[in-house]
C-alpha positions in Angstrom: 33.2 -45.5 44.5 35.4 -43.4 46.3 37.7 -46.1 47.7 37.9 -47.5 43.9 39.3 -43.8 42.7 41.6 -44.0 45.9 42.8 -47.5 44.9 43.2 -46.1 41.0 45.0 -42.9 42.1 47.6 -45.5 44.2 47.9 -47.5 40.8 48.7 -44.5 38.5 51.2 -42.9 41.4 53.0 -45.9 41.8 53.1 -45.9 37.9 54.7 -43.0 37.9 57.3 -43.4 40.9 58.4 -46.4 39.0 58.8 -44.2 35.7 60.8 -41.7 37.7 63.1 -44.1 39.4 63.8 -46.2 36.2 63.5 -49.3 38.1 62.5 -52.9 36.5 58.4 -52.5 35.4 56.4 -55.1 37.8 53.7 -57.0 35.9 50.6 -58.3 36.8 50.2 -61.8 37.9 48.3 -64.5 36.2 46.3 -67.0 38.8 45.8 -69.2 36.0 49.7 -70.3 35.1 49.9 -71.9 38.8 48.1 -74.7 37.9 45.5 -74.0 40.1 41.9 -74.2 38.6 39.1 -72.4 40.1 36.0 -74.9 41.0 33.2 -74.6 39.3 30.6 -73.1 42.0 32.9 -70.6 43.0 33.6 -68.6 39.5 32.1 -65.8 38.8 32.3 -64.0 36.0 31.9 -60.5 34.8 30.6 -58.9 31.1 30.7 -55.1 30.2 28.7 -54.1 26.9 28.4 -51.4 24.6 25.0 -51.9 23.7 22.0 -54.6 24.7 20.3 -56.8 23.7 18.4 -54.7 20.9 22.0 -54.1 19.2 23.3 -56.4 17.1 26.7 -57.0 18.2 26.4 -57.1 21.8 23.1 -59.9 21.3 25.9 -61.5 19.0 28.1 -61.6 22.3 25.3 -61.9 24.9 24.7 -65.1 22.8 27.7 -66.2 23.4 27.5 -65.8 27.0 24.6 -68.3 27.5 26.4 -70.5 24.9 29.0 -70.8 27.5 27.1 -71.2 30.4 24.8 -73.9 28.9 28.4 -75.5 27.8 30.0 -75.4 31.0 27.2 -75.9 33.4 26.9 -72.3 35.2 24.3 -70.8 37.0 22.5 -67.3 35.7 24.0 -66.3 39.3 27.4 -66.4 38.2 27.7 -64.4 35.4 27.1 -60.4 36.0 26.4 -58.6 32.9 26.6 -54.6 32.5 25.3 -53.3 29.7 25.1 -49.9 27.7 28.8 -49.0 28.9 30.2 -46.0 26.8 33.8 -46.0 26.0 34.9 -43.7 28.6 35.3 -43.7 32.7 32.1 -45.1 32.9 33.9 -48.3 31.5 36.7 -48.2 34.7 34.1 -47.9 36.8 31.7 -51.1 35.8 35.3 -53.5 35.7 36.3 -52.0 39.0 33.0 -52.9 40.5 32.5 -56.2 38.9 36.5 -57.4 40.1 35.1 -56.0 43.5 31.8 -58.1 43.2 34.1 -61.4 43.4 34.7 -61.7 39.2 37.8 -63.4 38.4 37.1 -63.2 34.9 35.7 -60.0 33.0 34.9 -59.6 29.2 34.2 -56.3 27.5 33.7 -56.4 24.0 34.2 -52.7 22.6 37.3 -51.4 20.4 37.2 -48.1 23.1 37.0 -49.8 26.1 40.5 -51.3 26.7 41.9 -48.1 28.0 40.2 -48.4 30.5 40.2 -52.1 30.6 44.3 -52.0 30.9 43.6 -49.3 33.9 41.6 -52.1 35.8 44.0 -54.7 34.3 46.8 -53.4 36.1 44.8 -52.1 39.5 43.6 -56.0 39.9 46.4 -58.5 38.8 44.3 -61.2 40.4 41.6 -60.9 37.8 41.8 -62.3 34.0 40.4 -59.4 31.5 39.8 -60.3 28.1 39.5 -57.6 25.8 37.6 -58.2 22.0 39.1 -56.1 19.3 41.5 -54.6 21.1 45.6 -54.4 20.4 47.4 -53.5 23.5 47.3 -56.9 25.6 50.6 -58.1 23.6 52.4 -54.8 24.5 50.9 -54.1 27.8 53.4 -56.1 30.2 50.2 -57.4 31.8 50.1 -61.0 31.9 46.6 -60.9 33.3 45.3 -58.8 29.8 43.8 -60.2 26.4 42.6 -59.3 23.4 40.1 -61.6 21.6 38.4 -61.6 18.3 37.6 -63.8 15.3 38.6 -64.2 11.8 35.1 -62.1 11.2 36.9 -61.3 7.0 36.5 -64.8 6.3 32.5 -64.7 7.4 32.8 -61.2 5.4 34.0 -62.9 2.3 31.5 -65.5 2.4 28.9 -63.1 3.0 30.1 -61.2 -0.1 29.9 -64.1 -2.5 25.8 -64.9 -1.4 26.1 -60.6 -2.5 28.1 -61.5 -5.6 25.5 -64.2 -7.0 23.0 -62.4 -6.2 24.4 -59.3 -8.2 24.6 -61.8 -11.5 21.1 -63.0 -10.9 20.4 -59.4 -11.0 22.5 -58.8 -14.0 21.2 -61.7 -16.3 17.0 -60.9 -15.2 18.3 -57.4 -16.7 17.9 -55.6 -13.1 21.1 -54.1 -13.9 23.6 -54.1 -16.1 27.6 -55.0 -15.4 28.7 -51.6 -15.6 26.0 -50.4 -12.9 27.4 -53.1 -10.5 28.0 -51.2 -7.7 27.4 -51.9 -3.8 27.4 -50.0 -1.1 28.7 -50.5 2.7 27.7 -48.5 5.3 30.9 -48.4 7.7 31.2 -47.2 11.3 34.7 -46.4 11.3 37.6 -46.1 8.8 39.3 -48.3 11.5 41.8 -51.5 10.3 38.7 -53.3 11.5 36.0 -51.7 9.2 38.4 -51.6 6.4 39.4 -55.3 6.4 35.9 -56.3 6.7 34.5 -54.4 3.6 37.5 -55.6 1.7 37.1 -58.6 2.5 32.8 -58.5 1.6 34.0 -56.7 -1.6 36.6 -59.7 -2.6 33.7 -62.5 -1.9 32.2 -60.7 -4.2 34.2 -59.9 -7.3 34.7 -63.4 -6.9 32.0 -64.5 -8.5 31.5 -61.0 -10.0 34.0 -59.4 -11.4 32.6 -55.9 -12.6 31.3 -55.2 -8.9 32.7 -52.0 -7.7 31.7 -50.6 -4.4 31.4 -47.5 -2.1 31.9 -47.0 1.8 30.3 -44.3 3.6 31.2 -44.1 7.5 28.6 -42.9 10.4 31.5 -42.6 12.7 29.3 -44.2 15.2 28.9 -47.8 16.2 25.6 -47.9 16.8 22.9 -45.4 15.0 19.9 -46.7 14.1 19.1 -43.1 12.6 22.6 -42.8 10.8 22.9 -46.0 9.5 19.5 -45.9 8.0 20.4 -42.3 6.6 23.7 -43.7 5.2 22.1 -46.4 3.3 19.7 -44.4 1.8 22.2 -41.9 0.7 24.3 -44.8 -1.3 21.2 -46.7 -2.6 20.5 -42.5 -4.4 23.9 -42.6 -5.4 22.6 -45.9 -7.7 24.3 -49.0 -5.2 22.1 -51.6 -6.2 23.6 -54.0 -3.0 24.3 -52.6 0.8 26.1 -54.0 3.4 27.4 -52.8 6.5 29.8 -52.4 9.6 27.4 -50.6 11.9 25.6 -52.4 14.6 21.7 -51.5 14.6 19.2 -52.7 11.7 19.3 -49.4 10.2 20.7 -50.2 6.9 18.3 -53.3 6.2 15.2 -51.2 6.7 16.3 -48.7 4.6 16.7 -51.4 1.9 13.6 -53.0 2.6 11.6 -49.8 1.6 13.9 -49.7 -1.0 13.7 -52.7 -2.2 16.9 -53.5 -2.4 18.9 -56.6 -1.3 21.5 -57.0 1.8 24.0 -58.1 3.8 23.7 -57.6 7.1 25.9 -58.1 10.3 25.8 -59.7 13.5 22.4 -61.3 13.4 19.8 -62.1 10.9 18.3 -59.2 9.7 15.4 -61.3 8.0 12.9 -59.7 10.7 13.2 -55.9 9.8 14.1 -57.3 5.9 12.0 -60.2 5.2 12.1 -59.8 1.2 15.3 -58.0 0.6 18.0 -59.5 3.5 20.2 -62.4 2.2 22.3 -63.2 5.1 24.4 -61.8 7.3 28.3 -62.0 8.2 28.4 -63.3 12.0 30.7 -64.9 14.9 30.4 -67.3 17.5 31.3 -65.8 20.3 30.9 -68.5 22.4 33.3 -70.4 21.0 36.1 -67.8 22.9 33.9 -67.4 25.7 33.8 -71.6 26.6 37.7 -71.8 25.8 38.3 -68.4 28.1 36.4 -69.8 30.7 37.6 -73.5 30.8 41.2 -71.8 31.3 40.0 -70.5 34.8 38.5 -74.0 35.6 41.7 -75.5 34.1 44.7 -73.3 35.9 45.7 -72.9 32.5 47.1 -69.6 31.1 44.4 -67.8 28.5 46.7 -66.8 25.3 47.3 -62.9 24.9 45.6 -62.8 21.5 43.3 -65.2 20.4 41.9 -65.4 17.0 39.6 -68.3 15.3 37.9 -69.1 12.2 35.9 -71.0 10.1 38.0 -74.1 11.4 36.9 -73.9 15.2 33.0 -72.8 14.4 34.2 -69.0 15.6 32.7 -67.3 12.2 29.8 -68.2 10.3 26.9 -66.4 8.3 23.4 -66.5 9.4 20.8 -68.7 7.5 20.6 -68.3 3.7 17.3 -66.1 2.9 16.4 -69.2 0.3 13.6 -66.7 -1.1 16.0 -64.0 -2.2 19.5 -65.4 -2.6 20.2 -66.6 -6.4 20.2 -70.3 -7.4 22.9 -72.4 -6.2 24.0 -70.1 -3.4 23.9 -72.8 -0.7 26.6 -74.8 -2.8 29.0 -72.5 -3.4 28.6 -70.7 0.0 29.5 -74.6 1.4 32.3 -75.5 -1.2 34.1 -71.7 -0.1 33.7 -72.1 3.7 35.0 -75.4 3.3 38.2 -73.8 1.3 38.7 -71.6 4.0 38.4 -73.9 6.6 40.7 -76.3 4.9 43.7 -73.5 4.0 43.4 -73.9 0.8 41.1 -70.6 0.3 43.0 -67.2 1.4 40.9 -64.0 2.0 43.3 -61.5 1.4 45.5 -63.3 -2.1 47.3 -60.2 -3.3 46.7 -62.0 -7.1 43.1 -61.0 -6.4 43.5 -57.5 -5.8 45.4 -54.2 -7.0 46.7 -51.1 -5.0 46.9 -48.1 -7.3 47.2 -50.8 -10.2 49.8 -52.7 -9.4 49.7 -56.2 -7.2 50.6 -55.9 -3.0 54.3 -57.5 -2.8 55.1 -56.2 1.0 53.4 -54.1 3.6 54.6 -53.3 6.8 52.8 -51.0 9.2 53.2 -48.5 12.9 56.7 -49.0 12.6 57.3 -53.0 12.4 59.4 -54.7 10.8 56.5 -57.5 10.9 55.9 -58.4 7.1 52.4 -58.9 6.2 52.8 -59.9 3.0 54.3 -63.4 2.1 53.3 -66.8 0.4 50.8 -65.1 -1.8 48.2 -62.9 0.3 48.3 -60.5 3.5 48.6 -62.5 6.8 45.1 -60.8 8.3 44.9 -61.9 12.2 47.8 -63.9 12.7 50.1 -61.7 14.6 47.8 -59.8 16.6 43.9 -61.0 17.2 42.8 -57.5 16.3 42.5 -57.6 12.1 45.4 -55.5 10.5 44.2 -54.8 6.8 44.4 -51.3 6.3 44.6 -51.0 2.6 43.2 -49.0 0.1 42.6 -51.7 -2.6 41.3 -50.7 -6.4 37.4 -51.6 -7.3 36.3 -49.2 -3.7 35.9 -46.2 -3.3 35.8 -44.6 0.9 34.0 -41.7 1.2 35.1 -40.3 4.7 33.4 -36.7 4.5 
């Protein structure tokens, strides 16, 4: 431990010397553009966590961990998982031991872990770190960082039109009435990520729907069990009639359950903890990144900066329809959409679908840019970072950040 602070403090001085002196910035290198693959028996590979395997969205990602080792052939001993990582020095420490453990590859998976990702990044050029959800690999000057994630709105959207059929079934069995057609989303943060996704659940929705409204209520955690649970409950008294969510534990399907009320969960199927009120659940393949990521480092080939997928490479999908709660007919429109998307021909974010303030999105440019989101018809979500960009406050939700 103390030789890795040692070894960090020579990074960061070095940093700064080179500040001072103004000279040319020297970039980490990148093994994989020589050309020169890494056999197969001797890769080893490293995976820091946020949660375990009892939260949703690290199981998503330990999933697709074994999905690439069964894929490519590995052994169990060369894949070195650490889990429950917080997003702080703790983080530093598990990629600076795992790189000293022999990895030449390391994953972490948590928005507030590539600070300290790009510290280790930059301290070992010889190892390939891959970053999900993050922003910074682009800008870092580190050819040996990534950022990962998946088109995870276009699962969301999906996922909101099983929520929108299932709101008419509702409104024609006279459950509720059109102008009482209001869901609710527990989010964790009012982060670009959070934000696209329960825009883009809301638009699957109104769809099919179109006198949906919804409110958003953040736990500004990740993953609460207890807050997530508390949040639901607290929009389903505030008369939501649908949840969904952005937070990580099965919280906000229990709550439901005793409520009887139906959901949308996220990650993994929540039909265990929500048996008669869970309809399916917005989801991603991770393995799909983790097979390509690691057949780079077998290959010699160079792992792109960002990488994003969708519905068209298997990266995004929604868990199994719950046929006992969904409304009739789900399972053909749920195919004939994710077959729109997958084609092109089906855009998540159309600005004809959608108002700001009353009046239709024509441009939108954001931190600075000149980069235009806005062109052809809809918002451009994912295709010049990995990391989703949507940050708009669209008309039909209300965000309740308090």
């Amino acid at each position: 431990m103390e030789e890795r602070r040692m070894k960090k403090a020579l990074a960061i001085g070095l940093a700064a010397a080179m500040a001072v002196t103004m000279t040319a910035p020297v970039y980490a290198s990148d093994d994989s553009e020589s050309g020169k693959g890494i056999a197969k028996e001797d890769l080893k590979i490293g995976a820091i966590y946020i949660g375990d395997e009892n939260e949703g969205y690290t199981a998503a990602h330990m999933a697709g961990i074994d999905e690439m080792q069964e894929a490519l052939g590995l052994d169990d001993s060369q894949v070195i998982e650490k889990t429950l990582i917080g997003e702080d020095e703790g983080c530093y420490d598990a990629a600076a031991d795992l790189a000293d453990q022999g990895c030449q590859i390391i994953f972490a998976n948590s928005f507030g872990h590539e600070t300290y990702i790009l510290e280790a990044a930059g301290e070992y050029p010889d190892v390939q770190f891959c970053h999900a959800t993050g922003t910074q690999a682009a800008s870092s000057g580190l050819s040996n960082m990534h950022n990962y994630f998946t088109n995870i709105y276009e699962a969301r959207y999906v996922s909101g039109v099983v929520a929108g059929l299932k709101l008419n079934q509702m409104i024609e069995d006279g459950t509720i009435t059109e102008d009482n057609c209001k869901m609710g989303y527990v989010g964790a943060f009012p982060y670009a990520e959070v934000i696209s996704g329960y825009t883009s659940f809301y638009l699957g929705a109104k769809s099919v729907c179109p006198s949906v409204t919804m409110e958003v209520k953040y736990t500004n955690s990740w993953a609460s069990f207890d807050l997530e649970k508390e949040c639901a409950d607290a929009l389903i008294s505030d008369g939501c009639v649908l949840i969904s969510q952005h937070a990580d534990t099965t919280g906000a399907p229990t709550a439901c359950e005793a409520a009887g009320v139906p959901c949308v969960g996220y990650n993994i199927d929540m039909t265990s903890v929500a048996p008669n009120t869970a309809l399916t659940s917005a989801s991603m393949d991770w393995g799909v990144y983790y097979t390509y990521a690691v057949q780079c480092m077998l290959d010699g080939t160079a792992i792109d900066t960002d990488w994003c997928k969708g519905f068209s490479d298997g990266a995004d999908k929604i868990t199994p329809l719950n046929e006992k709660v969904v409304a009739e007919g789900t399972d053909e429109k749920v195919k004939e959409v994710e077959d729109a998307l997958a084609d092109g021909s089906l855009h998540v974010f159309d600005t004809s679908t959608f108002t700001v303030d009353g009046k239709e999105l024509t441009t939108y440019k954001k931190d600075g840019s000149d980069t235009e989101y806005v062109s052809d018809g809809y918002f451009h979500e994912s295709e010049y970072g990995s990391a989703p960009a949507f940050d708009v406050a669209i008309d039909g939700i209300t965000s309740i950040t308090e």
